[in-house]
PASEBA-1860 file (N, C-alpha, C; in nm, 3 decimals):
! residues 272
1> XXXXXXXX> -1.305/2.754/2.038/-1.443/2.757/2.087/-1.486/2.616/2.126 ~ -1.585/2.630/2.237/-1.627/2.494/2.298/-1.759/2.438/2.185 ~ -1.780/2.310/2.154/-1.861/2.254/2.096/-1.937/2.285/2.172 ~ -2.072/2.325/2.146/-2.169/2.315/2.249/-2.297/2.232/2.177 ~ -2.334/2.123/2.265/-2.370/2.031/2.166/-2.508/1.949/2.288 ~ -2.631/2.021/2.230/-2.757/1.975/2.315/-2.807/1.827/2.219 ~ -2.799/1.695/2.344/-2.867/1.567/2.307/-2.972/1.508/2.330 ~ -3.114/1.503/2.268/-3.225/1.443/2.299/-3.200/1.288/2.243
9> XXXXXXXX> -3.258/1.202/2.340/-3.297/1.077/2.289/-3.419/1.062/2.258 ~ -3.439/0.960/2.099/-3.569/0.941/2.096/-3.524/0.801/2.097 ~ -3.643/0.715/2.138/-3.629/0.553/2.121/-3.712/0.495/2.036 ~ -3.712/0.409/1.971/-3.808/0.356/1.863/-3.807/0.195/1.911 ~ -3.883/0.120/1.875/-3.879/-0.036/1.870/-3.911/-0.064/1.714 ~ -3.878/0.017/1.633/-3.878/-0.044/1.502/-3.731/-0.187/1.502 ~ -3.770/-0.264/1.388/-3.680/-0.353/1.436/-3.558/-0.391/1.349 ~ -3.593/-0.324/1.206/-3.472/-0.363/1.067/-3.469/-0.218/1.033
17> XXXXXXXX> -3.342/-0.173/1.013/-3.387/0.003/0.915/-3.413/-0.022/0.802 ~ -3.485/0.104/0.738/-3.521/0.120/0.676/-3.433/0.077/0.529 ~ -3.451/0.078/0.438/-3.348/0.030/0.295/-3.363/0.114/0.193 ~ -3.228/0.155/0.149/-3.284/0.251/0.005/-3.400/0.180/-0.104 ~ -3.388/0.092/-0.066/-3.504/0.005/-0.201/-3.619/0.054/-0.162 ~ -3.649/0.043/0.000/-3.824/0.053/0.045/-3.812/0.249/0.021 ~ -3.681/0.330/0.057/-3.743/0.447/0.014/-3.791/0.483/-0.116 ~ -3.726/0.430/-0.251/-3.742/0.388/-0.349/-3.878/0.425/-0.427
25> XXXXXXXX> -3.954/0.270/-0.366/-4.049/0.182/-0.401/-4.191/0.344/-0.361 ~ -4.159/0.350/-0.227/-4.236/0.429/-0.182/-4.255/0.569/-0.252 ~ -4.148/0.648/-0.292/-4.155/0.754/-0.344/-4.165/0.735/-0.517 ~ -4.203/0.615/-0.534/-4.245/0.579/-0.680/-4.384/0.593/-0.656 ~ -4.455/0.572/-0.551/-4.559/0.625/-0.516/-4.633/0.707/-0.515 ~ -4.571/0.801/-0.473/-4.581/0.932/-0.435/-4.678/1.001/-0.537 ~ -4.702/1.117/-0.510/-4.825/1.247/-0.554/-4.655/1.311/-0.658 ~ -4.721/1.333/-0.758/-4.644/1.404/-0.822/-4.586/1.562/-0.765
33> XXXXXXXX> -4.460/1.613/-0.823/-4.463/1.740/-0.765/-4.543/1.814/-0.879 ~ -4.589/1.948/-0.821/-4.691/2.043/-0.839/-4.602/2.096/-0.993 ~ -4.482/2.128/-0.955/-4.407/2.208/-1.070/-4.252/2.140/-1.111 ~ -4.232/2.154/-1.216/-4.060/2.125/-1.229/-4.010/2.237/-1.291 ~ -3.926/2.272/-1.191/-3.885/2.461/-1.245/-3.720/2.439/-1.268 ~ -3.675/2.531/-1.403/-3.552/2.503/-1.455/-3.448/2.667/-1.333 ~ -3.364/2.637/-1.311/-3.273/2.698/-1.264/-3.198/2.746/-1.341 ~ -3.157/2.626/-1.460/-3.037/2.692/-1.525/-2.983/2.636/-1.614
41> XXXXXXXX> -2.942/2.647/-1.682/-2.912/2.597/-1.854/-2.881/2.456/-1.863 ~ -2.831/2.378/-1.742/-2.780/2.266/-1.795/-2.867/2.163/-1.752 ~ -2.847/2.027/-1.795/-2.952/1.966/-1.774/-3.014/1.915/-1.608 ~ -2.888/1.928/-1.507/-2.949/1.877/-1.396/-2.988/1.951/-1.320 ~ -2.976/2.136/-1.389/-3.047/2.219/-1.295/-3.181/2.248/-1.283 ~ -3.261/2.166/-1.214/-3.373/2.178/-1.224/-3.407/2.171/-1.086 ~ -3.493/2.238/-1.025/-3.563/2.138/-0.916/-3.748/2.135/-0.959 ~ -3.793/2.032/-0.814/-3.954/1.992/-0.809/-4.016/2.054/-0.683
49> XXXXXXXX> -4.116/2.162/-0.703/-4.166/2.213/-0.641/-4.276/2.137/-0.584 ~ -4.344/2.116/-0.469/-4.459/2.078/-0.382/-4.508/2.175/-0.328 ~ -4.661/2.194/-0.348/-4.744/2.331/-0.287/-4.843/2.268/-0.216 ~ -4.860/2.340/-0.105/-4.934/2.327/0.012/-5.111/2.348/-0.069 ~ -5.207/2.254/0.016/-5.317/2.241/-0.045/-5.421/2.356/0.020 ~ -5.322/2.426/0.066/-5.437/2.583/0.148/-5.367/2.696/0.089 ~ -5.472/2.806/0.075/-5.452/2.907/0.009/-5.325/3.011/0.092 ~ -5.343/2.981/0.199/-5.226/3.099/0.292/-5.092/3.035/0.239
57> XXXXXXXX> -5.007/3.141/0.267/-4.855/3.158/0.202/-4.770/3.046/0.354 ~ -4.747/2.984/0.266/-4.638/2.863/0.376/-4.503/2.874/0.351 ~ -4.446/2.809/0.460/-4.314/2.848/0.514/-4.223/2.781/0.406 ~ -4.171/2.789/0.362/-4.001/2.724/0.253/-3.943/2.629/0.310 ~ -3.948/2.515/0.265/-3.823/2.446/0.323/-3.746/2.390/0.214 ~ -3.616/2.388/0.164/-3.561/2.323/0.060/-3.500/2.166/0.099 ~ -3.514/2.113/0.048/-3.512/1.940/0.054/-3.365/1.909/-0.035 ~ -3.276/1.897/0.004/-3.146/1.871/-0.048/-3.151/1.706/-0.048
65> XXXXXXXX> -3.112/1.634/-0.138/-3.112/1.511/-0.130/-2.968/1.423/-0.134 ~ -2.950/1.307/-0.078/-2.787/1.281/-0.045/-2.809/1.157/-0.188 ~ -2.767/1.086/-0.140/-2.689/0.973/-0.224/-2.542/0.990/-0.263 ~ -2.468/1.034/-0.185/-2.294/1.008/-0.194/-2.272/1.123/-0.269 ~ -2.344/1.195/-0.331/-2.289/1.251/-0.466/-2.270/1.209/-0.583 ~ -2.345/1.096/-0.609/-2.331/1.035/-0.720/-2.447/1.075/-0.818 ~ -2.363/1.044/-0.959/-2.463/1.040/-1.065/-2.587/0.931/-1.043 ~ -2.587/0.847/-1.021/-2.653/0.743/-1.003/-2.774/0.786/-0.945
73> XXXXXXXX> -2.754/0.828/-0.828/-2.897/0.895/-0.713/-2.922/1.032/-0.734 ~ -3.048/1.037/-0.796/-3.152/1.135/-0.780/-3.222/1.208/-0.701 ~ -3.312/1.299/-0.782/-3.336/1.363/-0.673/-3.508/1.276/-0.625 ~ -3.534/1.224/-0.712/-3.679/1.181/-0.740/-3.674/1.059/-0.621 ~ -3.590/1.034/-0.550/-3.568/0.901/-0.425/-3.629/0.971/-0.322 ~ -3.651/1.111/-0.289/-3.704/1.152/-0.199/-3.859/1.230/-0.218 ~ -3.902/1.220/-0.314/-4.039/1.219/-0.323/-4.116/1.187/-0.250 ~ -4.166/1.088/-0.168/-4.228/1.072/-0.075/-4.176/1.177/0.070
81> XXXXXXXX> -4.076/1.175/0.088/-4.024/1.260/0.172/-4.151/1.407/0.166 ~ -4.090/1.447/0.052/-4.129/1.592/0.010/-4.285/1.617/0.035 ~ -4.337/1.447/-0.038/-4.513/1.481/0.001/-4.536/1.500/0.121 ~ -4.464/1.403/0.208/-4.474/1.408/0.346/-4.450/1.548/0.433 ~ -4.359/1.638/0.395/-4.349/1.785/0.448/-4.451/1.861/0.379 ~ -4.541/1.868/0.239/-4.630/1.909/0.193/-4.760/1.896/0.228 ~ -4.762/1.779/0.301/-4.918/1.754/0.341/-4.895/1.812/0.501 ~ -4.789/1.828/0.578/-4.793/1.906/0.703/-4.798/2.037/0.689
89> XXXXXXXX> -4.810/2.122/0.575/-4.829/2.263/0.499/-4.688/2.314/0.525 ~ -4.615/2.286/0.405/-4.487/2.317/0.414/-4.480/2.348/0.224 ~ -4.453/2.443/0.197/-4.378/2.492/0.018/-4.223/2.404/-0.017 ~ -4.251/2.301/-0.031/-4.116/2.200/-0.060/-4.093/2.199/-0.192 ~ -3.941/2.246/-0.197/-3.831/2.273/-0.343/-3.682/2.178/-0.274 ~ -3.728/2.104/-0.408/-3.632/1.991/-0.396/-3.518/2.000/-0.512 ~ -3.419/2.068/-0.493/-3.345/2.060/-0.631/-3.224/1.993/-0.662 ~ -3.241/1.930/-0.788/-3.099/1.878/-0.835/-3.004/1.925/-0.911
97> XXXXXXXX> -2.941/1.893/-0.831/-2.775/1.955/-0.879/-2.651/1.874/-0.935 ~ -2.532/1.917/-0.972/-2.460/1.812/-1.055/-2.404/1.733/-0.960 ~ -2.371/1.580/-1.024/-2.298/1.503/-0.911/-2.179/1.390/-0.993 ~ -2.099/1.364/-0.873/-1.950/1.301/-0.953/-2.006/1.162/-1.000 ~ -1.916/1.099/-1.076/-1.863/0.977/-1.133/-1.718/0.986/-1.092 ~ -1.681/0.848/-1.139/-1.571/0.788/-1.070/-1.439/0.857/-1.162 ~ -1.527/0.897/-1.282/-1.371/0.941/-1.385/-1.429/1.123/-1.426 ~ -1.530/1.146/-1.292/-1.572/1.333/-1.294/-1.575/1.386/-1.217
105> XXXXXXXX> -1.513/1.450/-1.139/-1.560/1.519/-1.015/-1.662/1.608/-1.055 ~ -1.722/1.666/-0.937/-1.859/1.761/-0.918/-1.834/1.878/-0.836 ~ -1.716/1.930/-0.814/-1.653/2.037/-0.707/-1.576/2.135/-0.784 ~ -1.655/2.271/-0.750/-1.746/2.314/-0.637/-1.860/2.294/-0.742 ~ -1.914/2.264/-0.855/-2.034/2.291/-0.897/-2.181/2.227/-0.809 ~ -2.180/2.117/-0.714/-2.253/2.026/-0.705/-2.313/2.152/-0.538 ~ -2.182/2.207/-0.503/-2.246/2.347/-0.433/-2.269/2.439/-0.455 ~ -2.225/2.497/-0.605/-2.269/2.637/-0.654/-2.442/2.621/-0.695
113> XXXXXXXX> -2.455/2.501/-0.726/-2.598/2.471/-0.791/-2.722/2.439/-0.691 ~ -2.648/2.362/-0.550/-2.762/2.400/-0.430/-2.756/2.582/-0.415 ~ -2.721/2.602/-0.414/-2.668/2.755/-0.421/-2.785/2.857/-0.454 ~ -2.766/2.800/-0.618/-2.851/2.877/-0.712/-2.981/2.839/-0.721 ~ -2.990/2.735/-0.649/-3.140/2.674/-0.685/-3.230/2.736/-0.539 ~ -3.148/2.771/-0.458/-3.182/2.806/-0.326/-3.241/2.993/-0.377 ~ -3.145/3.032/-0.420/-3.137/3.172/-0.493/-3.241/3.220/-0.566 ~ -3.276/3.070/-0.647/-3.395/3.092/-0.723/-3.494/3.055/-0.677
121> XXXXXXXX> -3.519/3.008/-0.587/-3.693/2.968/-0.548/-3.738/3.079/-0.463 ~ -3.631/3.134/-0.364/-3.658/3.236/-0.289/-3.682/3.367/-0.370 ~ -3.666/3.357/-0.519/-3.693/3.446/-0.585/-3.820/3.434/-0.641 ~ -3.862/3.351/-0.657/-4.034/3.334/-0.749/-4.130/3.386/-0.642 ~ -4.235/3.437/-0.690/-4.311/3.524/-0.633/-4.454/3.412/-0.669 ~ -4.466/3.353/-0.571/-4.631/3.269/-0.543/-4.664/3.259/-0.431 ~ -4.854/3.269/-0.482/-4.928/3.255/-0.303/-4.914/3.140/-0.237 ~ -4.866/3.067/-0.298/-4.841/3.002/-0.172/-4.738/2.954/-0.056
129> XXXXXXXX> -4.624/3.007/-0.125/-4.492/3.076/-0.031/-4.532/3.172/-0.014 ~ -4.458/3.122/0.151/-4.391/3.230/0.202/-4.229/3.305/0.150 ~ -4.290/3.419/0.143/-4.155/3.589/0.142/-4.021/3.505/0.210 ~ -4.023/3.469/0.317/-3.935/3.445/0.442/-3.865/3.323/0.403 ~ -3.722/3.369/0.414/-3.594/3.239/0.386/-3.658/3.160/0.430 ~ -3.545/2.994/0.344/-3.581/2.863/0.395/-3.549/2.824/0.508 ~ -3.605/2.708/0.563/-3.509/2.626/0.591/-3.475/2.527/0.517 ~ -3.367/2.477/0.564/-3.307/2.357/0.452/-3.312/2.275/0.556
137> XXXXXXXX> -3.294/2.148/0.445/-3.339/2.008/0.546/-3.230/1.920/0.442 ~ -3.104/1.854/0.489/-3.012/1.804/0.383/-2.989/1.647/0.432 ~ -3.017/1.556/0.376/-2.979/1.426/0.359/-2.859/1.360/0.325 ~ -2.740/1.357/0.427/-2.590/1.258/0.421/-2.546/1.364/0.330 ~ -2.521/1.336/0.194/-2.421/1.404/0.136/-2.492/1.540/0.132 ~ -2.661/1.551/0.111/-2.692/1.642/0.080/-2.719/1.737/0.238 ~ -2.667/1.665/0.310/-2.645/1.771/0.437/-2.516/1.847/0.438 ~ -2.465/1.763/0.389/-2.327/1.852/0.366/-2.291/1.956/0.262
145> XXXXXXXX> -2.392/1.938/0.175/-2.419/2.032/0.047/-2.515/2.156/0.129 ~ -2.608/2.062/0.202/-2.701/2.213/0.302/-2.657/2.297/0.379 ~ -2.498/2.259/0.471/-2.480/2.324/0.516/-2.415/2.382/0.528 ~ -2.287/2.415/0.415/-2.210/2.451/0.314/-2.301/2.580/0.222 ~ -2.406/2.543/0.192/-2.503/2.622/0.127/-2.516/2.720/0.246 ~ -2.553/2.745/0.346/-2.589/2.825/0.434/-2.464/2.956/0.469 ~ -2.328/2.974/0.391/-2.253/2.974/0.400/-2.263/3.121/0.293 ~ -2.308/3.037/0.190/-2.357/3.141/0.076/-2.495/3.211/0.065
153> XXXXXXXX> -2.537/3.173/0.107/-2.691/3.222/0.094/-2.790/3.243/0.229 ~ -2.912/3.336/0.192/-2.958/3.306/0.346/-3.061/3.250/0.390 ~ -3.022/3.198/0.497/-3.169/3.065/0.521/-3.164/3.060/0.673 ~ -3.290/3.016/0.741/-3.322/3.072/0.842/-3.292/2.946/0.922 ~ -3.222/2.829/0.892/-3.204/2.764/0.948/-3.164/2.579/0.891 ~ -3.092/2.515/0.919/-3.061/2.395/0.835/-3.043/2.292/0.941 ~ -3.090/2.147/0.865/-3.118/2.056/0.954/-3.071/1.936/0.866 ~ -2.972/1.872/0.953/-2.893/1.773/0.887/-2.923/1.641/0.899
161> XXXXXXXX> -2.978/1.564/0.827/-2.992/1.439/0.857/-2.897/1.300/0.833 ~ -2.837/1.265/0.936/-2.712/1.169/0.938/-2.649/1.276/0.808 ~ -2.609/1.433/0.866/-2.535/1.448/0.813/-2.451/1.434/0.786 ~ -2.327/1.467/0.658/-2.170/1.475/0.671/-2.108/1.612/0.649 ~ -2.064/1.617/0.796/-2.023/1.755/0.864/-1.847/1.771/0.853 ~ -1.787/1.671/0.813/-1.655/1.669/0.823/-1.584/1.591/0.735 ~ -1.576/1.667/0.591/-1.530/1.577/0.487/-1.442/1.563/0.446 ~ -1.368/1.581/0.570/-1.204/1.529/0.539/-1.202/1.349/0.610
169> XXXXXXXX> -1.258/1.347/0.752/-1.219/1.231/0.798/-1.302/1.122/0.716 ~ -1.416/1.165/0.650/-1.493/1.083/0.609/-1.440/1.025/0.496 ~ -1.379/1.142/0.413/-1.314/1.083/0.264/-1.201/1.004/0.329 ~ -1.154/0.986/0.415/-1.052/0.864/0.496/-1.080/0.731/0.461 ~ -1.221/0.723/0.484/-1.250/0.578/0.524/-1.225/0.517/0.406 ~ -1.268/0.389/0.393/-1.307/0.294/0.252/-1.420/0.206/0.230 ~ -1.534/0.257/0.244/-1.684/0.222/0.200/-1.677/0.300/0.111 ~ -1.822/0.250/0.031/-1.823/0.292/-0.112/-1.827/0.498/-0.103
177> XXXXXXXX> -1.961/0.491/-0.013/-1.979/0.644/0.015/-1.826/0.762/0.029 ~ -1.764/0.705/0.117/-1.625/0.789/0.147/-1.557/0.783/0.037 ~ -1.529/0.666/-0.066/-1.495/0.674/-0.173/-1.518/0.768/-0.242 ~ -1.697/0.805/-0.276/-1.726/0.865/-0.282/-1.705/1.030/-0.287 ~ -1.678/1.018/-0.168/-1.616/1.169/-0.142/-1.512/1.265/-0.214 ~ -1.419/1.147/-0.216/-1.298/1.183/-0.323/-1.301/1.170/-0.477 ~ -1.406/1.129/-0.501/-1.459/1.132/-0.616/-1.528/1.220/-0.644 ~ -1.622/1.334/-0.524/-1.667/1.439/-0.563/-1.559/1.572/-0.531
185> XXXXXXXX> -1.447/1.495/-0.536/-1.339/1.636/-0.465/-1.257/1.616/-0.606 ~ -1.225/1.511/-0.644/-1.126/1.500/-0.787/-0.989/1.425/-0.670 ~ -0.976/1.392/-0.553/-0.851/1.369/-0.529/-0.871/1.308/-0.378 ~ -0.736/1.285/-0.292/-0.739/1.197/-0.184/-0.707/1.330/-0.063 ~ -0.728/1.252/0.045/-0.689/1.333/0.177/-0.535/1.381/0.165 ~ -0.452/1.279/0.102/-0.356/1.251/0.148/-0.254/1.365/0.056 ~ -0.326/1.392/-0.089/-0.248/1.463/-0.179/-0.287/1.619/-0.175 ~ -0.115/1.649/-0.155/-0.083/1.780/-0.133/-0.169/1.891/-0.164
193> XXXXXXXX> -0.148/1.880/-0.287/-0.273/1.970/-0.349/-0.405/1.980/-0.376 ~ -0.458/1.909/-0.264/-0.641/1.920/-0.236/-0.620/1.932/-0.121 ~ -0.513/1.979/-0.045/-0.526/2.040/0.123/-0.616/2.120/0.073 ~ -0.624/2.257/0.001/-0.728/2.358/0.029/-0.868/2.358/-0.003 ~ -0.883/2.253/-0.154/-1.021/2.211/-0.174/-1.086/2.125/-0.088 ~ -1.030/2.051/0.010/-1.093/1.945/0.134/-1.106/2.093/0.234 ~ -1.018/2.189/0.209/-1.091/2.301/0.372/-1.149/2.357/0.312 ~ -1.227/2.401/0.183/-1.298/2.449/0.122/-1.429/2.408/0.146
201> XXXXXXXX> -1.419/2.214/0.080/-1.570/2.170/0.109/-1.564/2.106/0.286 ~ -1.558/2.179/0.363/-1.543/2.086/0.487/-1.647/2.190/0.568 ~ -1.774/2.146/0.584/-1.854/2.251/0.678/-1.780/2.251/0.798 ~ -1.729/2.193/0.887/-1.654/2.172/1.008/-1.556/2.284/1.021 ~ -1.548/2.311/0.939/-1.415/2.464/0.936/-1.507/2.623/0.861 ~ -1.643/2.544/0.818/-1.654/2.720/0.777/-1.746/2.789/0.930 ~ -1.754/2.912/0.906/-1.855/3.000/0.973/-1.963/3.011/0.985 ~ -2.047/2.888/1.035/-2.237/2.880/1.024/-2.297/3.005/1.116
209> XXXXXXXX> -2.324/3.094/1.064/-2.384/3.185/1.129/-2.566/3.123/1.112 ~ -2.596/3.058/1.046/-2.744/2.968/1.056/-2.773/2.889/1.195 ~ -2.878/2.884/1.274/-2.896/2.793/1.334/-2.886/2.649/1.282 ~ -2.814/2.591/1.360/-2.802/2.406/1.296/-2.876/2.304/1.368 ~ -2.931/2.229/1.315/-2.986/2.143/1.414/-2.972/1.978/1.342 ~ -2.921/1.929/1.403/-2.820/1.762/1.345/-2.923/1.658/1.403 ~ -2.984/1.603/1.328/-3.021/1.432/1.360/-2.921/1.326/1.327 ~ -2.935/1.241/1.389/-2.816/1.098/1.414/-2.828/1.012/1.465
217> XXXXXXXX> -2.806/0.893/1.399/-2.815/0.753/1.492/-2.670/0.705/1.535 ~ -2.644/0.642/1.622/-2.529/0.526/1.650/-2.530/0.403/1.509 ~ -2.671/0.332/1.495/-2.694/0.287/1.381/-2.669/0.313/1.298 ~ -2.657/0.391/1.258/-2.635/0.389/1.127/-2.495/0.386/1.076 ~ -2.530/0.333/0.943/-2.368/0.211/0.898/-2.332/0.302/0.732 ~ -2.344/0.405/0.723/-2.288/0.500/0.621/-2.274/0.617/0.668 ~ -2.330/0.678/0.758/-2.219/0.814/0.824/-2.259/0.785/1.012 ~ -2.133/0.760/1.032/-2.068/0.782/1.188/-2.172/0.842/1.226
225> XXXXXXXX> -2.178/0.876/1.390/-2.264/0.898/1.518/-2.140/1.055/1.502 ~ -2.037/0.989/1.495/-1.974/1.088/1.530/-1.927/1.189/1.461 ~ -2.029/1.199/1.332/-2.026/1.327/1.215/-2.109/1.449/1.254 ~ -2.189/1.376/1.393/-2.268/1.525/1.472/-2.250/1.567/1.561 ~ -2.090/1.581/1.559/-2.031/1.633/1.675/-1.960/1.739/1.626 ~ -1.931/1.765/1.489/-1.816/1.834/1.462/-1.851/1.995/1.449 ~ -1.961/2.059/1.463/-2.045/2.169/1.448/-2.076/2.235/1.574 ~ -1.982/2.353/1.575/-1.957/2.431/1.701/-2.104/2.482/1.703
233> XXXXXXXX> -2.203/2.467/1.853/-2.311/2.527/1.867/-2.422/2.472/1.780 ~ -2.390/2.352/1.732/-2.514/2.306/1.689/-2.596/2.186/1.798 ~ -2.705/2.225/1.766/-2.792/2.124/1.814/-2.805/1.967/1.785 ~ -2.768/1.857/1.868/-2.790/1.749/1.816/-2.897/1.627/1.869 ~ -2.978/1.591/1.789/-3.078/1.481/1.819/-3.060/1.343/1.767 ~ -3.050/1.298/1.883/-2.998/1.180/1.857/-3.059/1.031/1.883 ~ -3.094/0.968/1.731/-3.252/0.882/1.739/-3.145/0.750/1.740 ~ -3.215/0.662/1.829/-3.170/0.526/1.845/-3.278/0.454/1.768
241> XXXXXXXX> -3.136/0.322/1.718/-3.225/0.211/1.639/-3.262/0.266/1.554 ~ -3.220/0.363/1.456/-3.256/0.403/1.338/-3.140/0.365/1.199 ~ -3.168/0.339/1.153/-3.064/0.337/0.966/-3.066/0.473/0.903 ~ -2.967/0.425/0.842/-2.920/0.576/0.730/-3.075/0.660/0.635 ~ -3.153/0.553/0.623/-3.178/0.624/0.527/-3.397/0.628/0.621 ~ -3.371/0.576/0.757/-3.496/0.601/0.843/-3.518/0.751/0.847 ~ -3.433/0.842/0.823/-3.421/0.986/0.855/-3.529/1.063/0.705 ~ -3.514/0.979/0.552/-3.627/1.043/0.493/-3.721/0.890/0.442
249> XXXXXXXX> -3.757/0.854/0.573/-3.871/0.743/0.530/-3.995/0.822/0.613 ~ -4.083/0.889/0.546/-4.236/0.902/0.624/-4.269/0.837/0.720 ~ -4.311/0.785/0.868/-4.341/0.718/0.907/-4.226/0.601/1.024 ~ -4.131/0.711/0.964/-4.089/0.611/1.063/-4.030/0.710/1.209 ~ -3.972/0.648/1.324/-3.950/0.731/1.398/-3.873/0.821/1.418 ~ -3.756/0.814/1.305/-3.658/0.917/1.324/-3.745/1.055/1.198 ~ -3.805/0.992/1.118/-3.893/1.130/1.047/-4.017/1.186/1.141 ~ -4.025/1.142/1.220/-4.123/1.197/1.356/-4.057/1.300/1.456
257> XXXXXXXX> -3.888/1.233/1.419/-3.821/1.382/1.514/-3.771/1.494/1.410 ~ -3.780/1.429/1.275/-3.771/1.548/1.211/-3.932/1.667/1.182 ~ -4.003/1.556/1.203/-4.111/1.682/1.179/-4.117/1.789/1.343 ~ -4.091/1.674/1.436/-4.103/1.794/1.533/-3.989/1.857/1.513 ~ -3.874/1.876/1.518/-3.772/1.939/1.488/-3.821/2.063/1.404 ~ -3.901/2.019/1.304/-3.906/2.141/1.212/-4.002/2.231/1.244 ~ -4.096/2.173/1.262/-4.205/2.230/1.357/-4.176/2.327/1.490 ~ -4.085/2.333/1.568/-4.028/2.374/1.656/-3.922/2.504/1.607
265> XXXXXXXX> -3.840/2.453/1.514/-3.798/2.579/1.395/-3.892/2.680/1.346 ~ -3.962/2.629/1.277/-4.061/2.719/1.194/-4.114/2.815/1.302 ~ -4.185/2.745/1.409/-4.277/2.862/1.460/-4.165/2.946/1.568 ~ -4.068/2.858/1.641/-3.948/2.977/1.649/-3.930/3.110/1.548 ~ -3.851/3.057/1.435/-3.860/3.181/1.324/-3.978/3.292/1.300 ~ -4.108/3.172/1.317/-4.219/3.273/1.241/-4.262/3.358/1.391 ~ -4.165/3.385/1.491/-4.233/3.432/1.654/-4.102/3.542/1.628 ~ -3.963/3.523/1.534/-3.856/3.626/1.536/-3.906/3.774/1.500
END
């Protein structure tokens, strides 16, 4: 099958990207979430719910969060994010799930648990969700956890930000993140016996029957330009002069193509 692969440019004159510290700082900020709802017996199954400040039932979006897969990064780094889709009247469930260390892998649990957490919010019954699947919205690693998730469960649509769509070439490299990778697999590209767990976790080889829609910079210096190419029939937007982590900073221009992006989703879906 032919990639079929639609490119918008957006341009920004911002002038330094953004830094995990300033997303940080900022979502230390942030409005607390509304709820912290348990998923499931162990300790990192939890996620943080955000409810829309109007009484009508709003649309789902689940907020997958990246940081390599590591223990280290939380889910609480994207808090500001989350307020930011909450105050545009959006029902935001942000959940955390397990993630590797250097002497633990996290595979498959770190996807059975976006999984279940997806499973379970679409199950709670409040006015102020909406009935109607999510969309998911997944950040670097946690795009690759989103869209992997879509695989298992149903959601009306997923949106990758500097996702990682192809986690075989990525666990190649040698930055810390790709390191990374093989640290959430238990093993290397190269050894025999994780051929099938690398085509297992590799969205690039499964069946997205979800609409996809990929944001991406050239800039950015922890996942390739060219990780939003690998997704037969997905949509790709592609923001210049942006950093890895401009994609969940409020305010800046590549979260301006994600709100229209989503915005453009939603009322698509809510017109199906």
């Amino acid at each position: 099958m032919l990639i079929i692969v639609s490119v918008l440019s957006v341009s920004t004159s911002q002038a330094e990207p953004v830094s995990f510290q300033t997303v940080v700082e900022r979502s230390k900020q942030a409005a607390a979430a509304d709820k912290r709802m348990v998923y499931g017996n162990l300790p990192e199954q939890y996620g943080l719910l955000w409810l829309p400040r109007h009484n009508q039932p709003a649309p789902l979006v689940v907020l997958v969060h990246g940081g390599c897969w590591l223990q280290q990064y939380d889910v609480n780094h994207i808090a500001a994010a989350a307020v930011a889709l909450r105050d545009d009247g959006y029902a935001v469930w942000a959940p955390e799930y397990r993630r590797a260390t250097a002497q633990q892998k996290a595979w498959p649990q770190a996807l059975n648990d976006v999984v279940e957490s997806i499973d379970f919010i679409r199950g709670q019954a409040h006015s102020a969700i909406s009935s109607d699947q999510p969309i998911v919205i997944g950040h670097s690693a946690g795009g690759h956890l989103a869209l992997l998730a879509s695989t298992k469960t149903s959601v009306k649509a997923v949106i990758g930000l500097a996702a990682i769509t192809d986690i075989t070439s990525y666990a190649e490299g040698q930055s810390g993140c790709q390191q990374a990778a093989r640290w959430l697999l238990g093993g290397t590209v190269t050894d025999v016996a994780m051929k099938y767990t690398y085509q297992h976790a590799n969205p690039r080889l499964q069946h997205l029957e979800s609409t996809v829609v990929l944001l991406a910079s050239a800039t950015d210096t922890i996942v390739p330009m060219s990780q939003a190419s690998y997704i037969r029939g997905a949509q790709v937007h592609r923001v210049t002069q942006a950093g890895h982590f401009d994609f969940i900073y409020p305010s800046s221009p590549a979260w301006q193509q994600l709100r229209v992006t989503l915005g453009h989703l939603s009322a698509a879906h809510a017109n199906d």
